[in-house]
N, C-alpha and C positions, 0 to 999 in steps of 0.2 A: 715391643708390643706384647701386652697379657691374652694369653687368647686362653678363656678361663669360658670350661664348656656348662660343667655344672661344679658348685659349690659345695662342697661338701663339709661341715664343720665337725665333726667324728675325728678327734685327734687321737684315740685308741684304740684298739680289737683286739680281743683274746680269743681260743679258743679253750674251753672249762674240759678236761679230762673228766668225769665221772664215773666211777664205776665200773670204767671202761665202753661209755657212753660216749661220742664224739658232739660238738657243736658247731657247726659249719653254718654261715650265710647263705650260700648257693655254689651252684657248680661252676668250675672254670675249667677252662682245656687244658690239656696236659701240656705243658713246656712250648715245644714249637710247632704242636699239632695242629694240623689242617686238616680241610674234608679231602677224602678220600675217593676217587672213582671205585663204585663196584665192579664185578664183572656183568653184570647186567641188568636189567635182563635181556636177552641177544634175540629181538626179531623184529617183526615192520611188514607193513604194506606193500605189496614188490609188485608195480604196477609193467614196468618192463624189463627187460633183461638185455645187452650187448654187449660184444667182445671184441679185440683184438688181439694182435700180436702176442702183447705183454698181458691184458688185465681183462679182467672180468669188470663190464657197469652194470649198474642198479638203480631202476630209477624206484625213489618210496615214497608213496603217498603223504605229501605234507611233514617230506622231511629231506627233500634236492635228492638229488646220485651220490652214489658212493662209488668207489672203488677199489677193488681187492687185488692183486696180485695171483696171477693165474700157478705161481708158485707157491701158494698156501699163504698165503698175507692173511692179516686181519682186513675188516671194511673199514674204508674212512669218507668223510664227507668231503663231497668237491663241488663246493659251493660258489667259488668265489667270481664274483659276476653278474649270478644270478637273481631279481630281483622276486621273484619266488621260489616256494619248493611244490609246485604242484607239478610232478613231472608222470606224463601220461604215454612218451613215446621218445625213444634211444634210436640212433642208426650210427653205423661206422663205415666210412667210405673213403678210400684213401688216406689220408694220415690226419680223416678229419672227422673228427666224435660231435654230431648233432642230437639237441634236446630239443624238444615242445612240451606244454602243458598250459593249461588255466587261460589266462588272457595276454600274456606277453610276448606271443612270438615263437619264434626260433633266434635257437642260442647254439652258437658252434664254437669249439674248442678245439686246438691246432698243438695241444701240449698237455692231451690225456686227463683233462677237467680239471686240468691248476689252472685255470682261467676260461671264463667264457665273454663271447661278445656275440651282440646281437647282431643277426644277419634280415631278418624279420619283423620289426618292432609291431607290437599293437595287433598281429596276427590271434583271430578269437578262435579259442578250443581245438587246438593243436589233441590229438585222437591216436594219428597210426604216421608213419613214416617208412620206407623202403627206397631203393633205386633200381635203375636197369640203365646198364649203359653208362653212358657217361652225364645222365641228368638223378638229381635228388629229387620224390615227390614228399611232398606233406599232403597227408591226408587229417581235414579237418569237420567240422559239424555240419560245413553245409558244401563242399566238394572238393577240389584237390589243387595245390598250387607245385610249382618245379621249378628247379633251377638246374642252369646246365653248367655252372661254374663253381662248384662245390660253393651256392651259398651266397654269392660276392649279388647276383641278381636273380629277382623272380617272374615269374610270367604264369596265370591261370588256363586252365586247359577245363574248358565250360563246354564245349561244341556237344552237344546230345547227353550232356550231362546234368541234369535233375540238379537242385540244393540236398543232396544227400551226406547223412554221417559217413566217414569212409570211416572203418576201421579197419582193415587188413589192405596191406599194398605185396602182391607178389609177381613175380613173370616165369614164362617159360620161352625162351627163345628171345623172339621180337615182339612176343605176345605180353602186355601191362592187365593186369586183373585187381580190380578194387574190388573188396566185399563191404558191403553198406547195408545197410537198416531198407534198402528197395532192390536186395539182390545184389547180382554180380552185375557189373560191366568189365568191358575190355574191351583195350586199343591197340594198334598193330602200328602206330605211327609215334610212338614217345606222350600219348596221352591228348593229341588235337585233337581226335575226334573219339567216341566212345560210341560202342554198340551192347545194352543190354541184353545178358546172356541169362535167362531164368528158365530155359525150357526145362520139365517138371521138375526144377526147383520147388519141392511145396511148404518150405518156409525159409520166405526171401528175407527176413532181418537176419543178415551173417553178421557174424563176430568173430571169427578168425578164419584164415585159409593157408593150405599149407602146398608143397608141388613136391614132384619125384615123377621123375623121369617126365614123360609130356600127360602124368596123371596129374586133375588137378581135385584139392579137397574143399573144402566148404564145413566150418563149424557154423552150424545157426542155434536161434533161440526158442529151443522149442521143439524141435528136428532132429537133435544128433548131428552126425558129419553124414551131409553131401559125396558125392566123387560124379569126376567126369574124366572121361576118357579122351575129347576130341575138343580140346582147349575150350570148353566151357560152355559148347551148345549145348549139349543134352546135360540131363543128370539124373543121375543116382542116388536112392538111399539104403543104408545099411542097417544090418540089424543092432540101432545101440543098445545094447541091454543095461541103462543105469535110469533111475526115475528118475532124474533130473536132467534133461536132455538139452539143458544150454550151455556152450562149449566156446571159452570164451579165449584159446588156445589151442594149435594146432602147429604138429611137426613133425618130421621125416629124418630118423635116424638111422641108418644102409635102408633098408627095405621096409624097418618098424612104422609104424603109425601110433603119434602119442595125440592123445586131446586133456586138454587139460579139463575141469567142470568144475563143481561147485560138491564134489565128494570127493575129490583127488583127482590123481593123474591115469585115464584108462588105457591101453593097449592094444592096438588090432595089428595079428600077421598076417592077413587075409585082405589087403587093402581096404579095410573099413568095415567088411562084411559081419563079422561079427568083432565085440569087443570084451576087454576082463578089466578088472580092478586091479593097479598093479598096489606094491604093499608100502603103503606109509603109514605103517603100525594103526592103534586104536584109534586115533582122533585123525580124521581125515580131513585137511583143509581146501578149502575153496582155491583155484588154480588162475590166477589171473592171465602167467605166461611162460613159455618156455624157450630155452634157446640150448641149441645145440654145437659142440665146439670139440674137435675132435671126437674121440670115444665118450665125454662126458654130455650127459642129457641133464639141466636145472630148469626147475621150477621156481617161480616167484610164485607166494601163497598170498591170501588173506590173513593177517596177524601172526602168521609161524615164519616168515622170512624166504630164505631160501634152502631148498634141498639140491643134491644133487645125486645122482647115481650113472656106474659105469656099465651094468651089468644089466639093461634094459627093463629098469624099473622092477628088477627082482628085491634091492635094497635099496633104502635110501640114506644119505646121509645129512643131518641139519649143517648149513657152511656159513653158521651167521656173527662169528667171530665181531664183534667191531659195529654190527647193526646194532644200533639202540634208539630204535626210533619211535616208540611208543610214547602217547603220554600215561604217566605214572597217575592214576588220578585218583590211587588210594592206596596206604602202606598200613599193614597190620602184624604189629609182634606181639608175638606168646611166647613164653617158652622159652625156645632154642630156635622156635622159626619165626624167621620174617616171610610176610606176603604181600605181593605186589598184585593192585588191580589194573587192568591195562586200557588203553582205549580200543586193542581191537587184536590185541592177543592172550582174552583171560586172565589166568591166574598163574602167578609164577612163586617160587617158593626157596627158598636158599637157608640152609641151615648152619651155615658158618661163616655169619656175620657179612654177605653178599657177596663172596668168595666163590662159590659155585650154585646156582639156580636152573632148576627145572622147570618143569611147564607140568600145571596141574589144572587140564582142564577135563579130563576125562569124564561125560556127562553133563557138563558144560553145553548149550546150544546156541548162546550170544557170549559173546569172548570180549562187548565190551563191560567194563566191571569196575563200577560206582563207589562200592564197599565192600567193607567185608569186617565180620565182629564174631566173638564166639562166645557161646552159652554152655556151659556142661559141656555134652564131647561133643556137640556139634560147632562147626564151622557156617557160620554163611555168607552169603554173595547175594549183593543184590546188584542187577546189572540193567540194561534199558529195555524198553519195550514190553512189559508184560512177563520178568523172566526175574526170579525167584528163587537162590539155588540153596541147598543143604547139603552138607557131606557131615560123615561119620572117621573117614579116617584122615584126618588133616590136611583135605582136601584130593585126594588122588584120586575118590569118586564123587561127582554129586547127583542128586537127584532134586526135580523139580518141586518144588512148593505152590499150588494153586492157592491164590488170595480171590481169586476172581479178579484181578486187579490188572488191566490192561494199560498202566501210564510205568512211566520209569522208575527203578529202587534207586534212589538218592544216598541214604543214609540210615545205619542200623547202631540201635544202642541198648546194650543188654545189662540187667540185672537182675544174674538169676533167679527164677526160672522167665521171668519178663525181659519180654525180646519187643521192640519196639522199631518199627519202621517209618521212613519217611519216603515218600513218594513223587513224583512230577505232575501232580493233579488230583491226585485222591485220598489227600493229605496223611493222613495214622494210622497204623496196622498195629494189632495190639496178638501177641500171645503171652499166655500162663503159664505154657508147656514148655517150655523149650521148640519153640516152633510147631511143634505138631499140630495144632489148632491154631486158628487166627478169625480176629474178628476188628471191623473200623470200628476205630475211637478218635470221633471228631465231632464229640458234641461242646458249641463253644468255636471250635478251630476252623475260621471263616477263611481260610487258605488251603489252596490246594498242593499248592509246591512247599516241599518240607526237606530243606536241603542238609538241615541237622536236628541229630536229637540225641539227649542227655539227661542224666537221671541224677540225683541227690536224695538220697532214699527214697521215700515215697515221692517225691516231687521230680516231675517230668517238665523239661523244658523245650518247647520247638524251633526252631529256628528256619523262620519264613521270608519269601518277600514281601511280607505283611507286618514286619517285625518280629518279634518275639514273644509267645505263648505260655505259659505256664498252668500245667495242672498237677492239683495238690490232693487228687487220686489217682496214682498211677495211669494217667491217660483218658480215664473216664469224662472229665469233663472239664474245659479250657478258658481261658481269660489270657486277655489279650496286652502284654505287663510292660508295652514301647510306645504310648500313643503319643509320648513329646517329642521322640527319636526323628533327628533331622532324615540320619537315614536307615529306614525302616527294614532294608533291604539283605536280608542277614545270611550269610555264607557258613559260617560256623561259629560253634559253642565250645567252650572249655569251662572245664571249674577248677578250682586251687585256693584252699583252706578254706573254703565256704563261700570264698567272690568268684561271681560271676562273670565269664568276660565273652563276649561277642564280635566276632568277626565279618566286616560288611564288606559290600562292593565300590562304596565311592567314601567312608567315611571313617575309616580305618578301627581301628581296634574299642570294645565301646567298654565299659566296666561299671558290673553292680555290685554291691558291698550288701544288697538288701534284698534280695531275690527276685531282683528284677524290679522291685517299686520305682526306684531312682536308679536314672544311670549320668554318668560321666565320659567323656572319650580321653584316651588315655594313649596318646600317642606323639609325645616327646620323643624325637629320632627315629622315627618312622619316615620313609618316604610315602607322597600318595600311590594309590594302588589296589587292588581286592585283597583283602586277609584271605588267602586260599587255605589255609589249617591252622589252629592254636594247640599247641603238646602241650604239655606238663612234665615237668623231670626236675623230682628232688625238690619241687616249689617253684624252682625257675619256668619262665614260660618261654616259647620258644614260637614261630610262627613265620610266615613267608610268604612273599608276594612275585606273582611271576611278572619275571624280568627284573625284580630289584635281588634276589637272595632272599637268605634267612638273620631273622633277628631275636635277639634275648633279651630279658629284662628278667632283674632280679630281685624289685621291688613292686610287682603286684603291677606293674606298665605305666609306673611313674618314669621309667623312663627306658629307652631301647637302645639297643647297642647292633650295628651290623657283625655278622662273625661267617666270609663269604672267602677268608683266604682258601683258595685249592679247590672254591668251588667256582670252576672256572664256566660253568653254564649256572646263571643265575634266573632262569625260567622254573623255577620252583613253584610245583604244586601241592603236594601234599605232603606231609610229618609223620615219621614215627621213632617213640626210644624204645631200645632195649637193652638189657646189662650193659650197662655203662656208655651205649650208642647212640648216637639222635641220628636217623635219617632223612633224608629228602631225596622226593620221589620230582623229576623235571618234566618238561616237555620235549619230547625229543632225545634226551641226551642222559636216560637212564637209571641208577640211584645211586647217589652217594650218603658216605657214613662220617662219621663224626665221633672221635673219644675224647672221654672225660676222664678224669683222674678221678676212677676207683666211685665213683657217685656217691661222694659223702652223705650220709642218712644223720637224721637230727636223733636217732636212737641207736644206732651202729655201732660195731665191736672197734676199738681198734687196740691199744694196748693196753699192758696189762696194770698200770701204773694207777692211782686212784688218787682223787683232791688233789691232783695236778692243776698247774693253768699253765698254759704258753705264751707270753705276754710280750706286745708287740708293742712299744708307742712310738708313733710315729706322728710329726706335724702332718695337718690337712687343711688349709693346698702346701706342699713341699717347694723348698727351693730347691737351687741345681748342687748349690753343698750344705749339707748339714749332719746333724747326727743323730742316733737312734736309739731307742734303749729297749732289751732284747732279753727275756727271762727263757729259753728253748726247752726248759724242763731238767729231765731227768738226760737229755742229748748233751753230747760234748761239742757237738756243730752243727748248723743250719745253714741253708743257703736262702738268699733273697734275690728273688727271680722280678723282670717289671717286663708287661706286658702290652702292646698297645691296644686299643679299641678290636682288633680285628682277629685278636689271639696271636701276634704273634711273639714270638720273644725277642726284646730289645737291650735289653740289660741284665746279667745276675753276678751274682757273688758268692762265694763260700764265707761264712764266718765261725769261732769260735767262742764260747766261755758265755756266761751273764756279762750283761754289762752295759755299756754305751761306745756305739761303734761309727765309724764314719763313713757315709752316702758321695760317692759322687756323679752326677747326674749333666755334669756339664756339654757332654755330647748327644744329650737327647732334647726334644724340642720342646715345647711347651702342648700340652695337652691333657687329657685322661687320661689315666693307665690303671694297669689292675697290679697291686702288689702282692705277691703270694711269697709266706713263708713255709721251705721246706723240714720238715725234721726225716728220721728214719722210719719213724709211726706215722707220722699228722702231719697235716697238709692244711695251712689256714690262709687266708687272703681277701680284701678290699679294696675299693674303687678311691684313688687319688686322684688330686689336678695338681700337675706341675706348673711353677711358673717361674719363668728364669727370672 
């Protein structure tokens, strides 16, 4: 059988030495390289925290549990079972580690989360979990259920108890205390009967509760922390000194009192009476939970993972080894740096090819983060809701940009000194300065969502769910250049030698050759899927659809190639290259890198030889034996390497001399391959079809 993908009739290739001038087709991987994991960026959602014996869990928002090794492990994902990852509530009881979250239940695990199985099915908005005794409760949106046999069955405990959100389950004694959105309750009987305990309680929506000794606490919304002395008849309030008084975490380390909040983690030695700021350096994150385990006190944050510290919140330490649970939803290189925008931890930054990355949000007040583009020495962010950011030193500070503009930064594209933005409603931002001034430009641009934008000298192009826009005064004023386009619906723009190519949601890769007049779709070996980014590198394009990987083409998207070996999380969101790298940023699972050999340039140095040629002919399509004929230049030997669709390497060979040399190919199968010849200078190669 011929399995013959595409035709290719090119039965020669040279590469022309000039001058010391290279000519290359496009970029190929280096030998047997694959994508590579970076090391991060390391943080996530940490919605609860629990422990045992051996391990520390994690549950992270739209990204399952993880867990680490209480001996200094990395984090890993222990997912398997799970038919979500919205995990809102952890408990360990016996030798048996309980999950809740979203709409499915409770899921319990008997072997440290290498497996779960449901004990709950269809249970809706699993919230808080605890026990006392020898029963589990679930506290959920609208009251509380238990089981007395870790799990195996369940039974409701409703008696005087309201449809209330529980979110804190704690006891003292034989005493069960729910804290809920209408106060506390508590029962003395395993949860059959409940008696509301709010006396001057003065704000009953609690959100977490903590105990020591037969003290009990009370974090609400609004209030600061509660305390009651006499299991939860009366109560007390203390003086919180933080503006932001809702506390959505609370815990008792010997005698300390931590509450977590929405500025960090505070401190009272005075049972709650007064409190202080304990120290998580410049950028203070919102405190979802705590849990305490031995001498060690952790925090699960909003977007910064998890902390920990031994010395009662005098230091902290980041423990997020292995969490990568952000989605990457924009990647930006300059330079010597890569930047990562996050969905809900800012802006991250790694200057040795994603080998070690920091966290640069200092200034930052929405950490999540859409774009990011640079003008002169400014950097910027554009992130959701009304937030706008600039920095001067490569992002370690930023400061705010007022547009007036209360909808979300989508996408930024700059030519200096013209910085151009795209928005989730208020379509165009236009500055002259490098940012310093801004003004709308959306005379003409009948859309308000503008999820790309892109410049060709004076010619601006939008890229909307209206299609695609062009204006041929810098932004001034629009026409509307996709009114044939099946789908209109446009995610991203790229340009490459002057054609246009557009990135959609249901209709894959689109291409104009005319600036937008006429388009074509151009997506031969393409799976369906949203085009979530299109790069450029060296002419080749490169682009990725989440859940299929990343793909390249090297003729303009006449035709695409998958290249996904080692990228073993194929939820790719967004693209970026640099010296010799292409990255991809995923959902969930991180960024990875990608090397090329040296990115051959169609004007680049390589050796010193002059009116050389390297001359390769080769039949196209090839059989499985045949022979070659091979000019390698001023070299005394070459190697010929054959590669399949997905980079990897499947065949090579050293050879010697000019001449005509012999191929054999008989243990390889019929397909595409890329053949590349090596010398000691120059690296040349083209696309074959084998057929035995």
């Amino acid at each position: 059988m011929i399995l013959l993908i595409i035709l290719l009739v090119c039965s020669s290739f040279g590469m022309k030495m000039d001058g010391g001038g290279v000519i290359i087709d496009s970029v190929l991987p280096c030998g047997v390289s694959t994508w590579e994991h970076t090391s991060g960026p390391n943080a996530g959602v940490v919605k609860c925290l629990a422990s045992d014996d051996s391990f520390f869990y994690a549950g992270v928002d739209d990204a399952g549990v993880y867990r680490a090794s209480k001996n200094g492990g990395s984090w890993m994902p222990i997912n398997q079972g799970l038919p979500e990852r919205y995990v809102k509530a952890l408990l360990t009881k016996d030798s048996c580690l309980f999950e809740g979250g979203g709409d499915y239940g409770v899921f319990r695990s008997t072997d440290h989360g290498n497996s779960w199985n449901a004990v709950y099915y269809r249970l809706p908005s699993v919230i808080s979990m605890g026990s006392l005794g020898g029963y589990v409760f679930v506290g959920t949106a609208i009251g509380v259920i238990r089981s007395a046999d870790n799990g195996n069955t369940w039974d409701t405990t409703k008696n005087n108890l309201p449809p209330v959100a529980v979110r804190a389950i704690v006891s003292i004694g034989t005493w069960l205390f729910l804290g809920t959105n209408q106060g506390v309750f508590r029962s003395s009987d395993n949860g059959l009967h409940w008696l509301q305990s709010n006396t001057s309680l003065t704000h009953v929506d609690v959100r977490s509760m903590a105990v020591h000794g037969s003290k009990l606490y009370a974090g609400t919304a609004g209030g600061g922390v509660a305390v009651s002395i006499d299991s939860g008849i009366n109560w007390s309030a203390g003086d919180f000194q933080i503006a932001d008084k809702v506390v959505p975490a609370l815990i008792v380390v010997d005698s300390v009192l931590f509450a977590g909040t929405n500025q960090g983690v505070c401190r009272s030695m005075d049972d709650g009476k007064t409190w202080s700021l304990t120290n998580m350096g410049s950028i203070k994150p919102a405190i979802f939970c705590l849990l305490t385990d031995n001498d060690l006190l952790l925090a699960g944050t909003w977007g910064l993972g998890i902390f920990e510290t031994s010395d009662f919140g005098s230091s902290w330490l980041s423990i997020n080894k292995g969490l990568q649970s952000h989605d990457i939803l924009t990647l930006f290189a300059y330079g010597d740096l890569l930047y990562a925008g996050t969905s809900a931890g800012g802006v991250w930054r790694t200057e040795k090819n994603g080998l070690n990355w920091s966290l640069a949000n200092n200034g930052l007040t929405n950490w999540q983060v859409n774009a990011l583009a640079k003008c002169g020495n400014y950097l910027f962010a554009g992130t959701r809701v009304s937030s706008f950011f600039r920095s001067q030193d490569s992002g370690k500070n930023w400061n705010p940009v007022n547009m007036g503009q209360t909808n979300e930064f989508l996408s930024i594209c700059v030519d200096s000194p013209f910085v151009f933005v795209g928005t989730g409603g208020g379509g165009v931002f236009r500055s002259t300065n490098e940012g310093s001034s801004w003004s709308s430009a959306n005379i003409g641009l009948t859309e308000g969502i503008v999820n790309a934008v892109i410049t060709s000298g004076s010619t601006v192009f939008a890229g909307t769910l209206g299609g695609v826009f062009r204006s041929n005064d810098r932004g001034l004023h629009w026409v509307r250049v996709t009114d044939t386009l099946l789908d209109t619906w446009i995610k991203c723009l790229a340009f490459n030698d002057g054609i246009l190519f557009a990135g959609t949601y249901t209709g894959g890769v689109l291409r104009s050759d005319d600036s937008g007049h006429t388009w074509q779709s151009v997506n031969n070996g393409l799976p369906a899927g949203r085009i979530e980014s299109i790069v450029i590198n060296n002419s080749s394009l490169f682009t990725c659809i989440n859940g299929k990987g990343v793909f390249t083409s090297s003729d303009d998207g006449i035709r695409w190639i998958a290249m996904n070996e080692g990228l073993y999380s194929l939820k790719t969101i967004s693209l970026a290259s640099k010296n010799g790298e292409l990255f991809a940023g995923t959902s969930k699972d991180g960024v990875f890198k990608y090397s090329f050999c040296g990115l051959p340039t169609k004007a680049g140095k390589a050796s010193q030889s002059a009116n050389r040629t390297i001359k390769l002919s080769l039949a196209n399509p090839i059989s499985s034996l045949t022979k070659f004929f091979c000019d390698p230049g001023e070299e005394k030997s070459f190697e010929i390497s054959l590669f399949d669709i997905q980079g990897r390497l499947v065949w090579h060979k050293v050879y010697a001399g000019v001449g005509y040399h012999a191929i054999n190919l008989t243990k390889i199968t019929n397909g595409l391959y890329y053949v590349r010849l090596n010398t000691s200078t120059a690296s040349l190669h083209k696309s074959i079809v084998l057929i035995r």
